[in-house]
N, C-alpha and C positions, 0 to 999 in steps of 0.2 A: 226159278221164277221167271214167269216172262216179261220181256221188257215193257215198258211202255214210253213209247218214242216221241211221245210230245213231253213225259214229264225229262226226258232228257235233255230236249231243250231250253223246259224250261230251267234245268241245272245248271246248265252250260250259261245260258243267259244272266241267272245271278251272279254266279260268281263270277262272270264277266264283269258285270255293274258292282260288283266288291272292291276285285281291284281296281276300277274305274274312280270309285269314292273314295279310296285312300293316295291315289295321286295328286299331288299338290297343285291346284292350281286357284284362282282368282274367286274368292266366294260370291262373286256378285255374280258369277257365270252360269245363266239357266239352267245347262244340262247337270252338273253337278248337284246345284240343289236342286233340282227336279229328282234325279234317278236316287239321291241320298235322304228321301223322304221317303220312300221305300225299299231301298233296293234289301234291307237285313227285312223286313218283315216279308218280303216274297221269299227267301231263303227260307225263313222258320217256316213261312206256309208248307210249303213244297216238305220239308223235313215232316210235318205232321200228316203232309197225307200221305207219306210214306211211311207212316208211323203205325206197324199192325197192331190191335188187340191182341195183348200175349197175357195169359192168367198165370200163369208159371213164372215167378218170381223168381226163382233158380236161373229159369235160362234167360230172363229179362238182366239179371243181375252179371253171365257169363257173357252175355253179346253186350252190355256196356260199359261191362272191362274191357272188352279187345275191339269196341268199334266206335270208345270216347276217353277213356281214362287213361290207357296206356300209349294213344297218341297224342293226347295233351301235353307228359312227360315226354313222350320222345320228339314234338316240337319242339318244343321250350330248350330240350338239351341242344336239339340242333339248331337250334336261335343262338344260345347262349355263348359262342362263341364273336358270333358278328356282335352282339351286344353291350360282351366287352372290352372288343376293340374302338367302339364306339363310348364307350364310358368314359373308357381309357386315356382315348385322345381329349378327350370335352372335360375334364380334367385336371389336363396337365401331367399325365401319365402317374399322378399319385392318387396310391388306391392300397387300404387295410385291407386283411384277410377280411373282415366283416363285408367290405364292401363288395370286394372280388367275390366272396362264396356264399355267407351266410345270409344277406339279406335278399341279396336275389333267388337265392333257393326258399327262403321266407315266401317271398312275391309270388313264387310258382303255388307255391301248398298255399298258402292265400287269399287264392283265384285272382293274381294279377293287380292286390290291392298295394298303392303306391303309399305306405305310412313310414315312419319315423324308423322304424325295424327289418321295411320291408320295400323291394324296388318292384318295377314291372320292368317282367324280361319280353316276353314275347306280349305283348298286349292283343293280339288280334285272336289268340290262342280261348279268351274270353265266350266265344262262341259252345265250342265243346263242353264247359261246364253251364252254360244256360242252356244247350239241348239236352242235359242229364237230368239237371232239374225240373226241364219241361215233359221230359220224359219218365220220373217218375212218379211228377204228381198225375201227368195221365195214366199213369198204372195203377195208381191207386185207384182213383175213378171209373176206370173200368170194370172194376173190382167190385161196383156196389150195384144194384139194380138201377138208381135213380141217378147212373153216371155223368147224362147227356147235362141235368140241372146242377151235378155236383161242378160240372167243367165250365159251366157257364158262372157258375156263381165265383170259384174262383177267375175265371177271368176278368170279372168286375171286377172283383178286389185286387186283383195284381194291377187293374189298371189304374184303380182309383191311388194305389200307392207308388207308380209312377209318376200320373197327372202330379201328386202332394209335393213328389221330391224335386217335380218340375219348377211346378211355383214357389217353393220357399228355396228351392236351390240348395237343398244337402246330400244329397247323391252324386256324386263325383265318379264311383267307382263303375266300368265299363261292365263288369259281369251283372251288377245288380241294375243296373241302368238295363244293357240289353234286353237283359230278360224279363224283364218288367214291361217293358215296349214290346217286347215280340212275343211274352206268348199269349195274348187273345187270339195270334194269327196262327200260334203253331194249335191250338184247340180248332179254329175253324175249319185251317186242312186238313185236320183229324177228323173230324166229326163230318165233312164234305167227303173225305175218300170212304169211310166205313158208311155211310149213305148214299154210296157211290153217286153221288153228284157232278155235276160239272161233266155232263157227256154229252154236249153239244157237239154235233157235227154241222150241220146244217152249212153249204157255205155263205149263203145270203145271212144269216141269221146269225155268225161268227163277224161276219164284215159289221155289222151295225151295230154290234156289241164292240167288237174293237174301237172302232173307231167314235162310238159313244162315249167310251170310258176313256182313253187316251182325252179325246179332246178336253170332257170334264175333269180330267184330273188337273191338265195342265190349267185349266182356264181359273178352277180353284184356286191351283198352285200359286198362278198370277196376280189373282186379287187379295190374296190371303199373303203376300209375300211384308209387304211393309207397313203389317197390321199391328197396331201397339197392344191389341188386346191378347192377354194370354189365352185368354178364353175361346176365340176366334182361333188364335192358330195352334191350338193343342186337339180341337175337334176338328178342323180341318187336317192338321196332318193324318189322325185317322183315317176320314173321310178319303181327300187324295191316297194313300198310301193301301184301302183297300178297293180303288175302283183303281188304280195303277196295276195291282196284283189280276185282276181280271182281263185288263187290256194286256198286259203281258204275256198271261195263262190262252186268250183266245187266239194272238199271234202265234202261240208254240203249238195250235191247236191246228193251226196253217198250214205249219211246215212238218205236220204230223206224218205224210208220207214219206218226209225224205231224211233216211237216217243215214251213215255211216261210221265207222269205227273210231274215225278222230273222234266222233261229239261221243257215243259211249265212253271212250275212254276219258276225254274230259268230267263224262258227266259219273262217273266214278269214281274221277280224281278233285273231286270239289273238295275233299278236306287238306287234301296235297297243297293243294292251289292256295285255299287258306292259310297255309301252315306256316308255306315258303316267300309269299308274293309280298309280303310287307320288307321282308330282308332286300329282295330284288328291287323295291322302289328305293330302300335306304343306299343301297350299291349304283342305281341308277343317277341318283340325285348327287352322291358324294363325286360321280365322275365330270357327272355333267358339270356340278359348279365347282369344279377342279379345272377344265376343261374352260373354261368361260368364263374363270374369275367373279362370279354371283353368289352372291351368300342369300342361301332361303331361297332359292329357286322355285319359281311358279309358270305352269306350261299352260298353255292354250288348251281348248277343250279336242280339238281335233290331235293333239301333238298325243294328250292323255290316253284317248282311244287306241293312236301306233304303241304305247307302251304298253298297255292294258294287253293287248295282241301278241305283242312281242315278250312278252314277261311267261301267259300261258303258255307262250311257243315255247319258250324255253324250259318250263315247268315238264311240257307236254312227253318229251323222252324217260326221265325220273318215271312221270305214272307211268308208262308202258313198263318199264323195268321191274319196278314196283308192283305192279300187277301179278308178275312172274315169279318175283321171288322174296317181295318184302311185302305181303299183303297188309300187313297191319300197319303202316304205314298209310295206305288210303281207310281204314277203320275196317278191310275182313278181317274173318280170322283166320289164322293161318290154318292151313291144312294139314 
């Protein structure tokens, strides 16, 4: 399959802005809530229009065994460790077999729901089963003639039962939270890549779009930020968060000439990155405020970015390795 070298950047850029919104820093700090009012629904986008039309339910069902279900489990196992050293200590180093084995293996089969029976081991892990889900109800839909209206109308509904859980506040759990927020976005980049849309080259015509949507996102952003209405900023965060996904998509449409092997392999290693980067901010965090005497550590926006960088860099040898000999680890299948 041949590449296409802006949606690599656009990969690479998400899950930049992933780990970027899981480092801890100050909520009142712009870029944070700017880039975390989009930065999962650009990800889902980018997944769905990378998302082919497949009628073969056989091989839809073998490629996401080996390229979402059997790296969910083998995240989790590799979380599970750091998780419960972290339990562990927090505490008091007293912990039943329940608590040690069976309720965090509950959490896992689950999908990461935190009840009475059940803990969250790897929580970011939450991803992989909302792109399962988003990916089979688009197969179904593919599947009927009047797909385009079938994908649309459940997007309505999957929205309108996020907006519900918003406003009355009973939605707690991350997987059904996610995926209820992101997939209208994972059906548009679906329905935009198989309509092969979005082939804008133009460079004057990319610049006015960028910098269109950029501006209006943030200027949204701004006045929508300390709105008491629900209603105001559940339509605005849509609003912002699909004219964000375009000014981001027309930047990576920029630097569409210039590829190299680090961003492939990044942009291959997005589920890697995902897997591992939340354990790396928990190891980051425990040294530095071991390091400094700070309990709850909170970084500056610029400090969050050297981590963000520094976390992939360190991620960035695993996926080369991984590439080579533990495919399924980035979601191939092995050969």
């Amino acid at each position: 399959m041949e590449r296409i070298n802006w949606i690599d950047w656009a990969k690479a850029t998400a899950i930049t802005m992933v780990v970027f919104g899981h480092i801890p820093e100050n909520p009142d700090n712009f870029l944070i809530g700017y880039i975390c009012t989009f930065h999962m629904p650009l990800f889902f986008f980018i997944s769905g229009y990378l998302t082919k039309k497949r009628n073969d339910i056989q091989i839809n069902i073998y490629k996401y065994w080996h390229s979402l279900i059997i790296p969910y489990f083998l995240y989790n196992t590799i979380f599970y460790p750091y998780w419960f050293i972290r339990y562990f200590l927090e505490h008091g180093g007293v912990l039943s077999f329940s608590d040690m084995v069976i309720k965090p293996a509950l959490g896992v089969l689950f999908g990461q729901i935190e009840t009475s029976i059940s803990y969250t081991v790897s929580g970011v892990t939450w991803f992989l089963l909302a792109l399962l889900l988003m990916r089979i109800i688009v197969d179904w839909c593919n599947n009927h003639k009047k797909r385009i209206l079938l994908m649309t109308i459940a997007s309505f509904t999957i929205a309108f039962i996020y907006i519900s859980s918003e406003y009355y506040n009973i939605m707690n759990n991350l997987l059904m939270k996610g995926f209820t927020r992101c997939f209208p976005f994972f059906v548009l980049g679906h329905l935009l890549q198989h309509k092969q849309r979005y082939a804008v080259t133009n460079f004057y015509t990319l610049a006015a779009v960028t910098l269109l949507f950029y501006t209006t996102s943030i200027t949204l952003y701004l006045l929508t930020k300390q709105s008491d209405s629900f209603c105001i900023r559940i339509l605005s965060s849509y609003s912002i968060s699909l004219m964000a996904i375009i000014a981001v998509l027309s930047t990576c449409k920029f630097l569409n000439s210039h590829t190299s092997n680090v961003l492939v392999n990044i942009s291959n290693g997005t589920i890697m990155i995902m897997g591992l980067h939340w354990m790396c901010i928990g190891v980051t965090n425990f040294l530095l405020e071991s390091l400094f005497g700070v309990i709850e550590i909170r970084y500056e926006w610029y400090t969050a970015v050297f981590i963000s960088i520094s976390i992939i860099t360190f991620i960035y040898p695993i996926i080369v390795i991984s590439k080579n000999h533990i495919p399924i680890l980035l979601g191939k299948i092995t050969a």
